[in-house]
C-alpha positions as CSV (number, residue, x, y, z in Angstrom):
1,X,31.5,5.9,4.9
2,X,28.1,6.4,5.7
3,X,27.5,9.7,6.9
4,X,23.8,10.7,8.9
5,X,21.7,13.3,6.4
6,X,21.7,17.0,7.1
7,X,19.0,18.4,9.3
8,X,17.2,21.4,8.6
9,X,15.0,23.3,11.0
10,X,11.8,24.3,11.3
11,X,11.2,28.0,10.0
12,X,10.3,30.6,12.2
13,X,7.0,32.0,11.8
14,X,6.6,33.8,8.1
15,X,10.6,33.0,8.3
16,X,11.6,32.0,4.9
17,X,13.0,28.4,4.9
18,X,16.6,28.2,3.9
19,X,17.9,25.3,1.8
20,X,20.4,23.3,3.4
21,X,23.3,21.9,1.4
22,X,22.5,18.3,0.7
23,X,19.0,19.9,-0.5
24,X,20.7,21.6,-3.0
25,X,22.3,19.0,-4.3
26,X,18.2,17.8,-4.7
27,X,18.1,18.1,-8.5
28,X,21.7,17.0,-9.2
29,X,22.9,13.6,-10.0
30,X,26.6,12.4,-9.2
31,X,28.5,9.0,-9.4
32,X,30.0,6.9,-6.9
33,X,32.5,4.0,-6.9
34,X,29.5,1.8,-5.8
35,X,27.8,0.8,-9.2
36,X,29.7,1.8,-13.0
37,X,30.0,5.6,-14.0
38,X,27.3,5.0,-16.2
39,X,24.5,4.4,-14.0
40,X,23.6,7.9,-12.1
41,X,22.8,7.8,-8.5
42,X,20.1,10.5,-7.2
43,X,21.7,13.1,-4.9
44,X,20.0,12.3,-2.0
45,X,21.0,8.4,-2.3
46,X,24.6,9.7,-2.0
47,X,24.8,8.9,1.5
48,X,23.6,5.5,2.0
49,X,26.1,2.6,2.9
50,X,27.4,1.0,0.0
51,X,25.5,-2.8,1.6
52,X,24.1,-3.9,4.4
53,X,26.1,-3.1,7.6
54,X,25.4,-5.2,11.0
55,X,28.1,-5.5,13.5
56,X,25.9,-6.7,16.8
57,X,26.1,-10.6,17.4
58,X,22.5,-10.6,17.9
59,X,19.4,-8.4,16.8
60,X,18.0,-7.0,18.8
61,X,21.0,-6.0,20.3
62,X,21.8,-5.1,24.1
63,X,20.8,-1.0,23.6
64,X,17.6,-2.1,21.8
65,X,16.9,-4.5,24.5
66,X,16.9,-2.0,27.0
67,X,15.2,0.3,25.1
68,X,12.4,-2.2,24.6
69,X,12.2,-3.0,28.1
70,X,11.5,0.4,28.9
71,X,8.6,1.1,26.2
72,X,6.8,-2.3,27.8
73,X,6.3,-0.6,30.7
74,X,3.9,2.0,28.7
75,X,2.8,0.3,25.2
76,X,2.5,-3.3,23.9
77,X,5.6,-4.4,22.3
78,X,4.9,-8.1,21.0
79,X,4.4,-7.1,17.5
80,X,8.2,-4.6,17.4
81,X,10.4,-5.9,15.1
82,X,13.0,-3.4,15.8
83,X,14.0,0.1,17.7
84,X,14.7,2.3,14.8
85,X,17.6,5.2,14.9
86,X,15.6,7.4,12.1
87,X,17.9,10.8,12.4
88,X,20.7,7.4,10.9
89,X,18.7,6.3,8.3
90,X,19.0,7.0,4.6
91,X,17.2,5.7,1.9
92,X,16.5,1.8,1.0
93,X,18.7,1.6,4.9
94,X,17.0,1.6,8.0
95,X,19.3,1.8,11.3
96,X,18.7,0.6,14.8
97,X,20.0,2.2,18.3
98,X,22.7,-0.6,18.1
99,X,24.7,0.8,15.5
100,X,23.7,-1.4,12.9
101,X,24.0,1.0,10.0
102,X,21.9,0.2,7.0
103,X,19.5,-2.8,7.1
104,X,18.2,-3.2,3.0
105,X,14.7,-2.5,3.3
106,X,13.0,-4.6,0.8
107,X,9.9,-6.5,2.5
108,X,6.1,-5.4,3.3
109,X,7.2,-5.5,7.3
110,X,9.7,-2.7,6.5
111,X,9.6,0.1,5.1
112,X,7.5,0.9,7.9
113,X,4.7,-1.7,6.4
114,X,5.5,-1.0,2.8
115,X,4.5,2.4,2.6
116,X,8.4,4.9,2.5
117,X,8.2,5.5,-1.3
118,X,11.0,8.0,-1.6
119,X,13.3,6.8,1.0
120,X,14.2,7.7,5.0
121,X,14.8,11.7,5.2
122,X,14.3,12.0,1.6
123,X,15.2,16.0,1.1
124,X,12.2,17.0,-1.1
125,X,10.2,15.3,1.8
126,X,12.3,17.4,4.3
127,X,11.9,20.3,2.6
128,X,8.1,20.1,2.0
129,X,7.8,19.0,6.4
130,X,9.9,22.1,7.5
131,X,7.9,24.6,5.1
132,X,5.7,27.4,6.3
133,X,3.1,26.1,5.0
134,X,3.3,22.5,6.7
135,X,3.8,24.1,9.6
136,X,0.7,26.3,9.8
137,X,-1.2,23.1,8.4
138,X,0.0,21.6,11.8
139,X,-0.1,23.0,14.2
140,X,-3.8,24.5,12.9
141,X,-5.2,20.9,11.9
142,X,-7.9,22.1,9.7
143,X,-11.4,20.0,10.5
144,X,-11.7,19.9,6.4
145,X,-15.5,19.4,6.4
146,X,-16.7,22.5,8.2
147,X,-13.3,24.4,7.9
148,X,-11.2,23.6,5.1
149,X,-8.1,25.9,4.4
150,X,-8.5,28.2,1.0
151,X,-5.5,25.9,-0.1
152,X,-7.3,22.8,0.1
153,X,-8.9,22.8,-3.7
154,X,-5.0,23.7,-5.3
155,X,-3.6,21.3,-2.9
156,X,-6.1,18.3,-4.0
157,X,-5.8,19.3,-7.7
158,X,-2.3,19.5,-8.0
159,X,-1.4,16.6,-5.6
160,X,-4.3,13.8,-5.1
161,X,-6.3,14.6,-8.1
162,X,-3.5,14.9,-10.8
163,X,-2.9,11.1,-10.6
164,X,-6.4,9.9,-10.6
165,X,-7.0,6.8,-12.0
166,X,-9.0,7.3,-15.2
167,X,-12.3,8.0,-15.1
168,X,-12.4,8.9,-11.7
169,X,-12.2,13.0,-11.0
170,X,-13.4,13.0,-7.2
171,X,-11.4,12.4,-3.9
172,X,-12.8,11.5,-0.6
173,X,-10.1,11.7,2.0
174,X,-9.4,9.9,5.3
175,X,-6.6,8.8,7.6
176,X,-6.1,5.1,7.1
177,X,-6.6,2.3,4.7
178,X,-9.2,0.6,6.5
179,X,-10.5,4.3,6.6
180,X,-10.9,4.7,3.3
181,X,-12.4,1.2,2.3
182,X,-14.7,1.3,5.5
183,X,-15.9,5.1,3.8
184,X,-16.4,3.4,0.6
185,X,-18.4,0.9,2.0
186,X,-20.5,3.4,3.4
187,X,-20.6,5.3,-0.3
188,X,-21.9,2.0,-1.8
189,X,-24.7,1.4,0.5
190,X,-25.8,5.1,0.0
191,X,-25.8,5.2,-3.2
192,X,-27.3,1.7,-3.3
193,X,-30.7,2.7,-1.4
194,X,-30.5,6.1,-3.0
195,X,-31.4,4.1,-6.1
196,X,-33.5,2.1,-5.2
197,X,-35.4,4.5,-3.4
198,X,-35.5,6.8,-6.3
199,X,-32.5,9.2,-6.5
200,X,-34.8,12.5,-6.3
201,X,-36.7,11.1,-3.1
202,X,-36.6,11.6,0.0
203,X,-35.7,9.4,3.5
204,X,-39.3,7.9,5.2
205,X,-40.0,8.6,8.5
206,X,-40.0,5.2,8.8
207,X,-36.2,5.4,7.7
208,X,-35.5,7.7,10.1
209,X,-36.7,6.6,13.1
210,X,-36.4,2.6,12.6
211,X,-31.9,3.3,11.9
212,X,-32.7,4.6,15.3
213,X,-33.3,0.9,16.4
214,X,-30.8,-0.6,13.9
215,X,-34.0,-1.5,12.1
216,X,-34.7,-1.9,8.5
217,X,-35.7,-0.5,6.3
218,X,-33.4,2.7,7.9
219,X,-30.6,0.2,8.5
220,X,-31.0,-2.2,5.5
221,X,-29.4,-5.7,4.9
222,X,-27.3,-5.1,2.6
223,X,-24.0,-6.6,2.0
224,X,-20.1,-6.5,0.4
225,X,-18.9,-9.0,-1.6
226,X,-15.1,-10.1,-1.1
227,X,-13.0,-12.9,-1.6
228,X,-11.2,-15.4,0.6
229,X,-7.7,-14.6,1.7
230,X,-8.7,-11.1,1.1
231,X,-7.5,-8.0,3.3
232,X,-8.9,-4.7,3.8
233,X,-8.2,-3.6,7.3
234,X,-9.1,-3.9,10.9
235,X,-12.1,-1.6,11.1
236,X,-15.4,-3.0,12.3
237,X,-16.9,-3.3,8.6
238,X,-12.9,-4.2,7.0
239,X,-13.0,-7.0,9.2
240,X,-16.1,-8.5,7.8
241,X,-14.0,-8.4,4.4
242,X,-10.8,-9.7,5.4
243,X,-10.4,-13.1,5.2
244,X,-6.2,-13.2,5.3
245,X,-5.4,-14.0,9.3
246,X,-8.0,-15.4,11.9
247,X,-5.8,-13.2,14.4
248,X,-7.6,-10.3,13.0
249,X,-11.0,-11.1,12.8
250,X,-11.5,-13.8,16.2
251,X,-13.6,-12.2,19.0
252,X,-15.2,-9.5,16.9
253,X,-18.9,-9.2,15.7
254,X,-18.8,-9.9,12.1
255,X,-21.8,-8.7,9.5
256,X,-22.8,-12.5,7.8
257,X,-21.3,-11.3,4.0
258,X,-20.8,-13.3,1.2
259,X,-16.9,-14.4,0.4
260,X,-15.9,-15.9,-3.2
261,X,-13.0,-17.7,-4.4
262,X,-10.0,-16.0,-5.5
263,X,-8.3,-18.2,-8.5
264,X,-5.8,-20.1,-6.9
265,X,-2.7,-20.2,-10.0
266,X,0.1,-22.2,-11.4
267,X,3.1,-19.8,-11.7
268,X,4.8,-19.4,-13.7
269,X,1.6,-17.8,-15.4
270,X,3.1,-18.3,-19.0
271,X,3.4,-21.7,-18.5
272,X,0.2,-22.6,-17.2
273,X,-2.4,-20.5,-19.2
274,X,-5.4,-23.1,-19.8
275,X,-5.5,-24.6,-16.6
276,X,-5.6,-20.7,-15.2
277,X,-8.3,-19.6,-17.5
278,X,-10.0,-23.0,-16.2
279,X,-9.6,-21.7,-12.8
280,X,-10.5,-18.3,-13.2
281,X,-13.6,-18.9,-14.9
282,X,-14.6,-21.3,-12.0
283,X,-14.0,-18.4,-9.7
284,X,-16.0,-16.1,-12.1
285,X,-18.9,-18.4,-12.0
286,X,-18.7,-18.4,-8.7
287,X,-18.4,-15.2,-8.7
288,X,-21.9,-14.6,-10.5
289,X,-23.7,-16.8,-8.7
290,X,-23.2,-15.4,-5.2
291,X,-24.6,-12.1,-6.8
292,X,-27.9,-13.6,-7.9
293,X,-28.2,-16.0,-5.0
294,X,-27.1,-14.3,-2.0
295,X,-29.8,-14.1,0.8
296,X,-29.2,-9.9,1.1
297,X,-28.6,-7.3,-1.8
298,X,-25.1,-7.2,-2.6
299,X,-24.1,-3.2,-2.8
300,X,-20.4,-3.7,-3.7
301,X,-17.4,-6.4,-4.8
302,X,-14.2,-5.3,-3.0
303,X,-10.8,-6.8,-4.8
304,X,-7.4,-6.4,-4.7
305,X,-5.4,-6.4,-8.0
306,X,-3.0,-8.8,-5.5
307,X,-3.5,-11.0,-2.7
308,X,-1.2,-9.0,-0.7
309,X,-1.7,-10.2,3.1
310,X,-3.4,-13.4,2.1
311,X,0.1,-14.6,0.1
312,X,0.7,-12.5,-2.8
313,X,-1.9,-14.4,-4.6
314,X,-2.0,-13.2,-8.6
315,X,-4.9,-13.2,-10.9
316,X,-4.8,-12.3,-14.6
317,X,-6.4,-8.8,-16.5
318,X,-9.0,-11.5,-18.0
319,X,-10.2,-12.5,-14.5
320,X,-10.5,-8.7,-13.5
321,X,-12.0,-7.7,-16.5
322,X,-14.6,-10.6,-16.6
323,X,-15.2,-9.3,-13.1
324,X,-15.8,-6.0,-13.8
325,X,-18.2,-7.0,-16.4
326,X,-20.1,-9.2,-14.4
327,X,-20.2,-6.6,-11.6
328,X,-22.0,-4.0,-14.0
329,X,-24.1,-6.5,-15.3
330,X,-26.1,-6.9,-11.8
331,X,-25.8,-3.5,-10.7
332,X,-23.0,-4.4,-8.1
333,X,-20.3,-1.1,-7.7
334,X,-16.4,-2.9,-8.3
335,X,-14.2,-1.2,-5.1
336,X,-10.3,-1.6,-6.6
337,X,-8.2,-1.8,-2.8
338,X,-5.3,-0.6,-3.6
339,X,-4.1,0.2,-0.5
340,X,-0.8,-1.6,-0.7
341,X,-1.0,-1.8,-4.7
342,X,-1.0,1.6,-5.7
343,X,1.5,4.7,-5.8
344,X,3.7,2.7,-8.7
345,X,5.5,0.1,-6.8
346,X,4.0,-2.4,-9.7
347,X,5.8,-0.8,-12.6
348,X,2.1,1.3,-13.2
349,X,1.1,4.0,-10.9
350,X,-1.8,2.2,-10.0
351,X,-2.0,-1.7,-10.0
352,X,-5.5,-2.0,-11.8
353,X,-3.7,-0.1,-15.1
354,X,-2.4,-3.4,-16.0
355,X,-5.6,-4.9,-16.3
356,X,-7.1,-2.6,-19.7
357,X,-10.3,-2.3,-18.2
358,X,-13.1,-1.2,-21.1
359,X,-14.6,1.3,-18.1
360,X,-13.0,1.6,-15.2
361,X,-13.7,0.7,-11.2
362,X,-16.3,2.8,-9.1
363,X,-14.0,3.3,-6.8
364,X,-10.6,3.1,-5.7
365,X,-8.8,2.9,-2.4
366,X,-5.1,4.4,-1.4
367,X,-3.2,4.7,1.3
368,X,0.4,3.6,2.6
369,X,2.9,4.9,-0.4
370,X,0.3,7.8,-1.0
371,X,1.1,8.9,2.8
372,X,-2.5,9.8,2.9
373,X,-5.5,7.6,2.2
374,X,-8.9,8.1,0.9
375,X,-10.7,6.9,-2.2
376,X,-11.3,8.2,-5.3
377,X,-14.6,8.2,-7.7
378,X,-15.9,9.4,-11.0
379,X,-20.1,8.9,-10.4
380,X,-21.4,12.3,-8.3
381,X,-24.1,10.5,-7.0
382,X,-21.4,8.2,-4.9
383,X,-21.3,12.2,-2.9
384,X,-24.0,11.7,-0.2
385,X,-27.3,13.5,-1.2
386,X,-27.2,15.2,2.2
387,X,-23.9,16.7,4.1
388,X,-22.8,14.7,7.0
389,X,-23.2,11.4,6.2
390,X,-19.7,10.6,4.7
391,X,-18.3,13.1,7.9
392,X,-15.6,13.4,10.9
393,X,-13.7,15.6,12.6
394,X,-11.1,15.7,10.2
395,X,-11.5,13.5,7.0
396,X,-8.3,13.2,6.3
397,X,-5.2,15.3,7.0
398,X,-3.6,17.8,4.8
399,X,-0.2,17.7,6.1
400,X,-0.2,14.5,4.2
401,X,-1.3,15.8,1.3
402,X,0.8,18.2,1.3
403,X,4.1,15.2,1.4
404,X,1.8,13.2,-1.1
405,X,2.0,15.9,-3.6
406,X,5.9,16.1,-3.4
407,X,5.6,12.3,-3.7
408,X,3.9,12.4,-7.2
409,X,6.5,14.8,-8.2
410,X,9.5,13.5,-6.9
411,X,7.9,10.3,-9.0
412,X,7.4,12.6,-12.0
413,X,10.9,14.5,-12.0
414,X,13.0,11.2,-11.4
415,X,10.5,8.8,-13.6
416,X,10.1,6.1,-10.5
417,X,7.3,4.7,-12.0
418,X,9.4,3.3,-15.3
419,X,12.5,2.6,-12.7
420,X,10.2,0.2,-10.8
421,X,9.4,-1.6,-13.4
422,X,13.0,-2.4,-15.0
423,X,14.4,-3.0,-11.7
424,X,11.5,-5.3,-11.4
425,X,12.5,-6.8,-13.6
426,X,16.2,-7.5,-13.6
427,X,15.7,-8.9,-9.9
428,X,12.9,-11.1,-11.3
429,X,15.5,-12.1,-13.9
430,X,18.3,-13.3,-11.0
431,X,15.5,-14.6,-8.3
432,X,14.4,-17.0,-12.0
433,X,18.0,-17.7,-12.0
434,X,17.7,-18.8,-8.6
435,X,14.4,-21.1,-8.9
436,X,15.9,-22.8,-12.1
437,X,19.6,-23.6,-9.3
438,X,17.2,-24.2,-6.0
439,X,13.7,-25.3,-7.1
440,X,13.1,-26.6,-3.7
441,X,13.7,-23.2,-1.7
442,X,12.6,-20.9,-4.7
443,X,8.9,-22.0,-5.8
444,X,6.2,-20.9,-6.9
445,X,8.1,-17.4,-8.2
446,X,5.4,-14.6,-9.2
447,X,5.0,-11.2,-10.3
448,X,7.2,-11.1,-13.2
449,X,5.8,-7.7,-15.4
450,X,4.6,-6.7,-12.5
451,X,7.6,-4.4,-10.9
452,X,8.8,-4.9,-8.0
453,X,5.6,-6.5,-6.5
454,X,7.3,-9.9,-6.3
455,X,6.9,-12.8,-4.3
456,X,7.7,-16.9,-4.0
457,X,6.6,-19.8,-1.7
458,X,9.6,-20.8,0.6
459,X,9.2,-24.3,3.0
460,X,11.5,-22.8,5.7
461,X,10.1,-19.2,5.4
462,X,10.5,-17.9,8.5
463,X,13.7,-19.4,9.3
464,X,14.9,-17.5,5.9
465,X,13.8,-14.6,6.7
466,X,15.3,-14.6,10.4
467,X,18.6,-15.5,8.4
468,X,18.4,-12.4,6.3
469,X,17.2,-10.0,9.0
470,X,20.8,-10.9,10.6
471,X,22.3,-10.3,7.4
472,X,21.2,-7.5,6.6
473,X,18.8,-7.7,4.9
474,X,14.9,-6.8,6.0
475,X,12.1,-9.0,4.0
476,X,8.8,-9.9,4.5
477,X,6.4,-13.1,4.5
478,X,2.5,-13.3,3.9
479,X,0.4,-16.0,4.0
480,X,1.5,-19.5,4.8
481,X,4.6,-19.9,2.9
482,X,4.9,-16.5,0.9
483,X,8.1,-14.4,0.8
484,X,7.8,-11.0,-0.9
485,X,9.3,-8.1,-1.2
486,X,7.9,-4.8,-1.4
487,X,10.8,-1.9,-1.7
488,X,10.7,1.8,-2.1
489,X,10.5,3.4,-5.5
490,X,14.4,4.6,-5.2
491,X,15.5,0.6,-5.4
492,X,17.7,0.4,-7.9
493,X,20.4,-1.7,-9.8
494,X,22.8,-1.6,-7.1
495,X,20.4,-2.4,-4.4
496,X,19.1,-5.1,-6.3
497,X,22.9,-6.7,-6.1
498,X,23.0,-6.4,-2.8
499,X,20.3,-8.5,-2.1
500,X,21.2,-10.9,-4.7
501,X,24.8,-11.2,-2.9
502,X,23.0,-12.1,0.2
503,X,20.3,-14.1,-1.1
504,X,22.3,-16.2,-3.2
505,X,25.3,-16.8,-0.6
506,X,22.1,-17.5,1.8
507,X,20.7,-20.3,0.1
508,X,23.9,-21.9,-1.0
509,X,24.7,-22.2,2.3
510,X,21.6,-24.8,2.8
């Protein structure tokens, strides 16, 4: 029976925060009747339903309706998917004001957009929110550039900075993911002009008053490199890299930047090697010749390590390490998005790990499982030679630091990073079981060693994934034909039978 998770209170001022009883069952495991007594189940997964549980005709049902009918009246609904009963959910389940206890969430439209790591009202999360120190982090919202908290330095260190992707020891912070790639836009075209102006010298006047006037040379035409199908967010300079969805990007002044082909592959990957390498190096020429051809300097190459928006489009660690060389070898700075990527969902904490990359990005971009966003960097001279120029009110927030750092460890203590990948796995081993029964509704299968970052091509996509959504089951499409899923870190074994249950009993049903 599922039963709704335990509240716990916000402390009283300088109160100290008592534990309540399902967190201390936090760093205990038990066993349920649900999966063999061999496999552990966390504590806090305890109290999720032991499958999917929907027991309204239709979805949305008649109290969602009504509830949706009222938010019209004051915000834009078109894009809901469904009225959420959070205090009800528990982790991989989401529940709705209708009663439907426990939809599986497994695709990049749940999971509120792919980015719930640990699972709804995880404790550790619930403890870290209802901490003194969360709450005077609230309700005094630091402005971190003028007047940062004498925490902020431990709490970067030992949260943001102590998974750092290698070779990169400094952290911008912001609050989105467009944020943080608009930001390191902004880094590459600093540093860009900084040197080619000469890194000891200073602005012009002629700088400073023709930026005035949107003028070069104080506002310079200068450009970003990205690829088609691409996405990087919704921000004005975002948009001019993200090529996934005209719905984004029509009615909007666009900067005229370069776009190259992203290898377009034959999965499975194994199977198809020399006609990918054949692909990738076309891209990769390409690639190069934009760089040396383009009408404007190019400061930057943005990339995802997957086509996430644009269809869950793959690439191999040859493709991204022939970029990375080519990008050094014309002085372009390699941006790594991994907004959607990152936090360990692809069996590696971050995405790019899988590639063995000789040196490593100029920058990377996080956001959605990190619960904060930002990007991180190893070269000091990507910090603005004067303060101010990389500035806001609040770059960034450190409540969500704060949760980010009892992310990592949650991660750490319960080794989520290693789980991804061998449940990964075994669901890419039933959903190949699947393809090899129902070629025509399973195609294209992709992301096999890469976690749980999986995806396939289905003809009748949407209608599948309405079917599921009534079963149950919450997942996700991209691109034209793409499904994919994108669970939470806590997905396990058990979970991954659940969907197979439905998914199976779903497309024999055809």
């Amino acid at each position: 029976m599922f039963r709704p998770i335990l509240r716990t209170p916000l402390p009283l001022r300088g109160a100290l925060l008592p534990r309540s009883p399902i967190l201390l069952l936090h760093n205990t495991y038990v066993t349920t009747s649900i999966v063999p007594p061999t496999v552990p189940i966390p504590a806090f997964l305890v109290d999720e339903p032991p499958h999917p549980q929907i027991i309204t005709t239709d979805i949305p049902g008649l109290q969602s309706r009504k509830a949706i009918t009222k938010l019209e009246q004051v915000f834009d609904t078109r894009s809901l998917n469904m009225i959420c009963d959070y205090e009800n959910s528990v982790g991989n389940y989401l529940s709705d004001v209708d009663g439907n206890v426990g939809s599986l969430e497994v695709g990049v439209g749940y999971a509120q957009i792919a980015s719930i790591p640990l699972g709804y009202n995880n404790p550790a999360l619930m403890y870290t929110a209802t901490s003194p120190e969360m709450a005077s982090t609230l309700i005094n919202r630091p402005a971190l550039g003028n007047f940062p908290p004498h925490t902020w330095s431990t709490i970067l260190t030992t949260g943001i900075l102590s998974v750092a992707p290698h070779g990169l020891n400094q952290v911008f912070t912001g609050m989105s993911g467009s944020d943080a790639n608009e930001t390191a836009y902004k880094a590459a075209f600093m540093f860009y002009r900084r040197i080619s102006r000469g890194e000891d010298v200073d602005f012009s006047s002629q700088d400073l008053t023709s930026c005035m006037n949107n003028q070069s040379p104080g506002s310079p035409e200068l450009s970003i490199l990205s690829f088609k199908k691409a996405f990087h967010g919704r921000l004005f300079a975002t948009l001019s890299t993200t090529r996934s969805k005209p719905i984004h990007k029509v009615d909007i002044p666009a900067f005229d930047w370069p776009q190259a082909s992203f290898p377009a592959l034959k999965y499975p990957l194994d199977s198809h090697v020399e006609e990918n390498r054949k692909e990738e190096d076309r891209c990769l020429a390409e690639i190069e010749s934009i760089l040396t051809t383009w009408k404007n300097p190019i400061a930057a190459c943005v990339v995802e390590p997957i086509q996430s928006e644009g269809g869950d489009n793959h690439a191999t660690p040859y493709f991204f390490q022939a970029l990375r060389q080519i990008t050094k070898k014309h002085g372009v700075l390699l941006i790594v998005d991994e907004v959607q990527t990152g936090v360990g969902a692809t069996g590696k904490f971050w995405a790019h790990d899988h590639w063995d990359l000789q040196t490593p990005p100029d920058m990377v971009t996080f956001a959605k499982k990190a619960q904060t966003a930002g990007y991180y960097f190893g070269n000091p001279l990507l910090r603005p030679n004067r303060p101010y120029r990389q500035f806001n009110t609040w770059m960034g927030d450190p409540a969500r630091a704060l949760l980010f750092r009892t992310i990592i460890e949650e991660i750490k203590k319960n080794d989520l990073v290693t789980k991804a990948a061998q449940t990964g796995g075994y669901l890419y081993s039933l959903l190949e079981s699947l393809a090899r029964k129902y070629p025509e509704e399973i195609q294209n299968l992709r992301g096999k060693g890469q976690g749980t970052f999986i995806a396939w091509d289905s003809p009748r996509r949407d209608e599948f994934l309405r079917t599921m959504k009534f079963a149950g089951v919450n997942i996700g499409g991209s691109g034209e034909h793409a499904v994919r899923l994108r669970p939470m870190l806590i997905f396990g074994e058990r979970h991954v039978r659940a969907i197979d249950q439905v998914l199976s009993g779903e497309i024999k049903a055809r």
